[in-house]
C-alpha positions in Angstrom: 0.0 0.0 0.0 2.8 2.5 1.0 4.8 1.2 -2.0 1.9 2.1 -4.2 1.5 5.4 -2.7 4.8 6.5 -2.9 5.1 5.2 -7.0 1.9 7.6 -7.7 3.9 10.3 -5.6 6.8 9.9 -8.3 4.5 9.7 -11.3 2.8 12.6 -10.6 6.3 14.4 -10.0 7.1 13.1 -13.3 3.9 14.8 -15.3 4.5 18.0 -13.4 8.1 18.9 -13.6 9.2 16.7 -16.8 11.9 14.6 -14.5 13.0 11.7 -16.8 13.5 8.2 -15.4 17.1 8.2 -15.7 16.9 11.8 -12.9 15.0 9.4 -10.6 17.4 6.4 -11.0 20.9 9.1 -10.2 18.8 10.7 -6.9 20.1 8.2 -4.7 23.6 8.7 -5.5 23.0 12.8 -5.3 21.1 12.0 -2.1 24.4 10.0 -0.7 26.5 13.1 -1.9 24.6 15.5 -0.5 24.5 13.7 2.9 28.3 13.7 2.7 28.2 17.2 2.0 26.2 18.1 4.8 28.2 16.0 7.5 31.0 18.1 6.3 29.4 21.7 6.7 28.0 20.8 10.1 30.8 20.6 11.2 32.6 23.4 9.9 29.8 25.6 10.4 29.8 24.9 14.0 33.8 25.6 14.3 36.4 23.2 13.9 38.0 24.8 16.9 35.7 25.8 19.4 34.3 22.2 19.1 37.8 20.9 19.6 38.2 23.0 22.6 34.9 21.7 24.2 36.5 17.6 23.5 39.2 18.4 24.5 38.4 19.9 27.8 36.4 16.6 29.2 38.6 14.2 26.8 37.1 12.2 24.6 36.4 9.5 27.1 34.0 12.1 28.6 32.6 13.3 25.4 31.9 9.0 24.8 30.1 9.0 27.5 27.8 12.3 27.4 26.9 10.8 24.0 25.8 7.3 25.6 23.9 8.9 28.1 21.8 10.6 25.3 21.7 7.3 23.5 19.7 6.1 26.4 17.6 9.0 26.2 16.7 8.0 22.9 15.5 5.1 24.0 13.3 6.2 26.4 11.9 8.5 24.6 11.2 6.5 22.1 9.5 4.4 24.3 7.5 7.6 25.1 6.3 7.7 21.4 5.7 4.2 21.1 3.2 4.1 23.8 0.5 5.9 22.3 0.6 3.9 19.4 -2.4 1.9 18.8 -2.5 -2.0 19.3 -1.2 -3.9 17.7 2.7 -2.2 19.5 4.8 -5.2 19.2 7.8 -4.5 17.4 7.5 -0.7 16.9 9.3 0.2 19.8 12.6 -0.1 17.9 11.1 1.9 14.9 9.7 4.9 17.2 13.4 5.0 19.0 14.6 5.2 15.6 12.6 8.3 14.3 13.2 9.9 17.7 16.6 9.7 16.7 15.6 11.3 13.2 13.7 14.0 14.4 16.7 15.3 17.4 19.2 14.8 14.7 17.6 17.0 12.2 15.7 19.4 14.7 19.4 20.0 16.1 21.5 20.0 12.3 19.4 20.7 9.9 19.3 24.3 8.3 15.9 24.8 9.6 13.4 25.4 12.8 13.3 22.3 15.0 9.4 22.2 13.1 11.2 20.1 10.5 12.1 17.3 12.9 8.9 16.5 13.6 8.0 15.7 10.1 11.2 13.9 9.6 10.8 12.1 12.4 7.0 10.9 11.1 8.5 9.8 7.8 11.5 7.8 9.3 8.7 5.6 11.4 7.1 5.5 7.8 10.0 3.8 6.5 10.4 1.4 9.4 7.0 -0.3 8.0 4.4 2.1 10.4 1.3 3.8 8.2 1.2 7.2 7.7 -2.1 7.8 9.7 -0.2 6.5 12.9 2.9 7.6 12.1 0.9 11.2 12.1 -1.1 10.7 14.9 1.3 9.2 17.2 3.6 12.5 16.3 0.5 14.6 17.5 -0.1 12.9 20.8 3.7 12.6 21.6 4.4 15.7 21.0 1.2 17.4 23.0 2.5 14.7 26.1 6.2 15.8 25.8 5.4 19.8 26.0 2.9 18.9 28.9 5.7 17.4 30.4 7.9 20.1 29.9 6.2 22.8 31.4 6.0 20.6 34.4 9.8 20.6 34.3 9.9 23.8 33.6 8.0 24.9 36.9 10.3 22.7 38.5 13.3 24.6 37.6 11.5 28.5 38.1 10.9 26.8 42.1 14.1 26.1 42.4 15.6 29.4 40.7 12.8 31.2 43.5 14.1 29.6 46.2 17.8 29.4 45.6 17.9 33.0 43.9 14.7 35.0 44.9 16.3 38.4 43.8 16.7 37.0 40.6 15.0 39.8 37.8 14.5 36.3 35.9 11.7 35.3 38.2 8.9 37.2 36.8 9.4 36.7 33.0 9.2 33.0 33.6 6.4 33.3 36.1 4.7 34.9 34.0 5.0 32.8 31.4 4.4 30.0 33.5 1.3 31.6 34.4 -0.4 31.8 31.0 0.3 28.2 30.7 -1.5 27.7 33.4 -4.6 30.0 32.5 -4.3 28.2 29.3 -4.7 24.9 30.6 -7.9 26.1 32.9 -9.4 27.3 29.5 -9.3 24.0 27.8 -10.5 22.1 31.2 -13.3 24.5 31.1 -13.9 24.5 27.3 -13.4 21.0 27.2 -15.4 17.4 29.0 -12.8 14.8 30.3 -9.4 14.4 30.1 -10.0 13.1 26.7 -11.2 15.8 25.3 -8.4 18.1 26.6 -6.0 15.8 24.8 -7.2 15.9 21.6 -7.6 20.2 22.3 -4.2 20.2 23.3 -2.8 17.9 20.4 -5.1 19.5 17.7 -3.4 23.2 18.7 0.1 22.1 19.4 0.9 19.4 16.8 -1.7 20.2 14.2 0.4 23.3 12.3 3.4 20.9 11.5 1.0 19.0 9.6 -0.7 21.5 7.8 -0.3 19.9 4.3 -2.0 16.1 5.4 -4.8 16.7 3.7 -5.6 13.2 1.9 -7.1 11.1 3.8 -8.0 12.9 6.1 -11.1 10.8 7.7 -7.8 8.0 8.4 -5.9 10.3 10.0 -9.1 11.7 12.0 -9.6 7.4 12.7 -6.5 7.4 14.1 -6.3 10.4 16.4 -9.3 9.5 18.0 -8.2 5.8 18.7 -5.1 7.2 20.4 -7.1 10.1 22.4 -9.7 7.6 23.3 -7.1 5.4 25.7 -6.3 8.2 28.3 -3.8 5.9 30.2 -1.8 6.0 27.8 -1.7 9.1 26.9 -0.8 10.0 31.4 2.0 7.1 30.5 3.1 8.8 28.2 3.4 11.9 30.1 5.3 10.2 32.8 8.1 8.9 30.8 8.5 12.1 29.0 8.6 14.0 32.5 11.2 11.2 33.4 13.5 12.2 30.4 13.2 16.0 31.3 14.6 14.8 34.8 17.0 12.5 33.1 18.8 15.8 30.8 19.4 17.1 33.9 21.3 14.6 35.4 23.3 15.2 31.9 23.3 18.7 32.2 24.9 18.2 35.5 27.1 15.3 34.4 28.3 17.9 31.3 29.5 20.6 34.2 31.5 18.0 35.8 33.1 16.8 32.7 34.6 20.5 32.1 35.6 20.6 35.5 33.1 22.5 37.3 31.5 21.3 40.2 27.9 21.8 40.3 24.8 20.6 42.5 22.3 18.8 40.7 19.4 20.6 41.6 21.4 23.6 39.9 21.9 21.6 36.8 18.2 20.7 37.1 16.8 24.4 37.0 19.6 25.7 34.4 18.3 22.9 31.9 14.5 23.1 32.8 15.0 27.2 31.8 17.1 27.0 28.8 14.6 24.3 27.2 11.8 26.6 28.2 13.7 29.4 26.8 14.7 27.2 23.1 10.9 26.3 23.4 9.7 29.8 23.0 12.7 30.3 20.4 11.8 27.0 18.2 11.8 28.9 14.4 16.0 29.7 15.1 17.7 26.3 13.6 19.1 23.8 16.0 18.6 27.3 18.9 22.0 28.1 18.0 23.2 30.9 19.6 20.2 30.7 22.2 21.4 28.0 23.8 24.9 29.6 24.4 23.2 32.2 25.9 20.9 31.1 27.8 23.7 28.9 29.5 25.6 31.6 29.9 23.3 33.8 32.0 21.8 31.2 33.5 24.5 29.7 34.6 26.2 33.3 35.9 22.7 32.9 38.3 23.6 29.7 40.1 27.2 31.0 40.6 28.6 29.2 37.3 31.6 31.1 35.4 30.4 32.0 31.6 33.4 30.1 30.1 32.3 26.9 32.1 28.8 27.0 30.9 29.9 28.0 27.4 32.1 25.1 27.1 29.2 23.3 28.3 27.2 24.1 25.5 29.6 23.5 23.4 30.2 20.3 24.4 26.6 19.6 24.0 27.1 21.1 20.1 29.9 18.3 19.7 27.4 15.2 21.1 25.0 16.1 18.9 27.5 16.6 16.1 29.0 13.4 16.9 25.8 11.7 16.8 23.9 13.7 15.0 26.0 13.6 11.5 25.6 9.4 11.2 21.8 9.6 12.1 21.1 11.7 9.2 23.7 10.0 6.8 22.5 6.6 7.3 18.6 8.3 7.1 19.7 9.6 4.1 20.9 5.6 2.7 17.4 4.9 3.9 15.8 7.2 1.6 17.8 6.4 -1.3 17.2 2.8 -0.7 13.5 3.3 -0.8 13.8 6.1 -4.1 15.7 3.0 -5.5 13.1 0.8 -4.8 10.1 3.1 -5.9 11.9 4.5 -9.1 12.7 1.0 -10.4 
C-alpha cells in the first residue's frame, strides 16, 4: 500500500516537472553526496575549533560517554512515542526509537526550525513499515505529552531558581509565562469534557500546524487520532516517561558541568536545563537554537554561581554530542531514503 502510494507520488512528480526516469534512478547517489556534504558543513559551520576546545576539555572519554547517556535518552523517549501507538505495538518500539533519533538529529543539524524534525521524524517511522495515519497521529499525541511534560519541568526549575535566587530579575518573566500556561490549561478544562477531550484540544493546537499539508485522507488520520485520544492511560504514560526524560537531561546537564571541570549541584543543573529548554521552546523557528542556547547557558548559569566560560564550554560540548551523533543519524537516514527512491523508481 505505502509502495503504491509513494510510486503515484513519483509519477505525478514526473507529469509536473518533466523529470526523466534516468533523474530518478541518479537521486540516490545525489542523495548519498549530499548527505556527505552536509556531514562536512555541520561541522565546519559549527567551528572546527571551538568544538575541539569543548573535546578536549572533558577528553574524549567524557565526550563518549555524554553521547551514551543521550543514547539512552533516545531510548526512552522512544519508548515515550511508542506508547501511544495503537494496538497492535509489538515491534514498533525499535522503529519509534529510531525516528526519535531522526527527528533530534535534524531538529538539532538541519538548516531549519526544529518544526522540521517532527515531520522527519513521522516519515523515518514510515520507512520502518508504520502507516502514515499512525505515524501522524502518534507525532501529535507525543508531541502534546512531551510539551505537557515540559512545562511541568519547567515549573520545576523557576521553584528552584525562587528559592535558591529569589532576587533574581528572571523570576517574573518566567512566572509569567508560566502563568499563562497555566490560564491556558484552565481554559481547555473548562472548554473542554474529560481528560480526553483536553487531549485531543491540546494535540489538535500544538501538533496540528506541522502537519498542515496532510490533507488526503483525512477521515484515516481523524480514525487514528481518536483511537489514540480515546485510551487516556496511555496518553498519562506517556506523560510520565516524558517527565522522566526532562529529569533525566538534567542529570546530563549536571554530568556535562562535571566533565569541564566545574562542580555543580544537581538541583542547579536541574533548573539551568528546565530554563534553557523553556527558553529554546519559546525560540523554536532559530535552527538547532543556536546561539540561544549559548546564551541562555551563559546567563543562566552566571545565576547559580557558574563562570560564563564553564557554561559556554558546556554548551559547546553539547554542540559536539550532537555533532557526533547527529551527522551518522542523518547519513545513514539519508541511505534509507535512497534505498527506498531506489526501490520506488525501479
Amino acid at each position: 500500500m505505502q509502495m503504491k502510494a509513494d510510486t503515484a507520488l513519483i509519477q505525478a512528480t514526473r507529469r509536473k516537472s518533466g523529470l526523466l526516469p534516468a533523474t530518478l534512478r541518479a537521486a540516490p547517489l545525489a542523495l548519498g553526496l549530499g548527505g556527505l556534504a552536509l556531514g562536512f558543513w555541520l561541522v565546519s559551520d559549527f567551528g572546527v575549533v571551538p568544538v575541539s576546545n569543548a573535546i578536549a576539555t572533558a577528553g574524549w572519554r567524557g565526550l563518549a560517554a555524554f553521547a551514551a547517556v543521550q543514547l539512552v535518552l533516545f531510548g526512552v523517549l522512544g519508548a515515550a512515542w511508542c506508547v501511544v501507538a495503537p494496538e497492535p505495538r509489538l515491534g514498533k518500539l525499535g522503529a519509534f526509537i529510531w525516528g526519535r533519533m531522526v527527528r533530534d538529529a535534524a531538529g538539532q543539524l538541519l538548516p531549519f526550525s526544529a518544526v522540521g524534525g517532527f515531520v522527519l521524524g513521522a516519515r523515518a517511522v514510515m520507512l520502518q513499515g508504520v502507516s502514515w495515519p499512525v505515524a501522524a497521529a502518534t507525532t501529535f499525541a507525543d508531541v502534546t505529552t512531551e510539551f505537557l511534560a515540559e512545562l511541568v519541568f519547567a515549573a520545576i526549575g523557576l521553584l528552584i531558581l525562587l528559592v535558591r535566587v529569589p532576587s533574581s530579575t528572571l523570576i517574573l518573566p518566567l512566572g509569567l509565562g508560566l502563568l499563562a500556561a497555566a490560564v491556558g490549561a484552565g481554559l481547555f478544562v473548562v472548554m473542554q469534557q474529560g481528560v480526553g477531550g483536553i487531549f485531543r484540544f491540546l494535540g489538535a493546537r500544538i501538533a496540528a500546524p506541522w502537519f498542515e499539508q496532510v490533507t488526503g485522507h483525512a477521515d484515516r488520520l481523524q480514525e487514528q487520532v481518536d483511537t489514540i485520544y480515546a485510551h487516556v492511560p496511555r496518553l498519562l504514560a506517556a506523560f510520565v516517561v516524558h517527565l522522566a526524560a526532562w529529569i533525566a537531561t538534567a542529570g546530563a546537564s549536571w554530568m556535562a558541568y562535571r566533565l569541564v571541570g566545574l562542580d555543580i549541584d544537581f538541583a542547579s543543573a536541574m533548573a539551568i536545563e528546565a530554563l534553557l529548554h523553556a527558553a529554546l521552546t519559546a525560540t523554536f523557528m532559530v535552527p538547532g537554537g543556536i546561539g540561544v542556547q549559548e546564551l541562555v547557558y551563559a546567563s543562566l548559569g552566571s545565576v547559580f554561581g557558574c563562570p560564563p566560560e564553564f557554561s559556554l564550554a558546556v554548551s559547546l560540548l553539547r554542540r559536539a554530542r550532537d555533532i557526533a551523533l547527529g551527522v551518522p543519524i542523518l547519513l545513514l537516514w539519508q541511505l534509507v531514503e535512497a534505498r527506498r527512491l531506489r526501490r520506488v523508481a525501479a
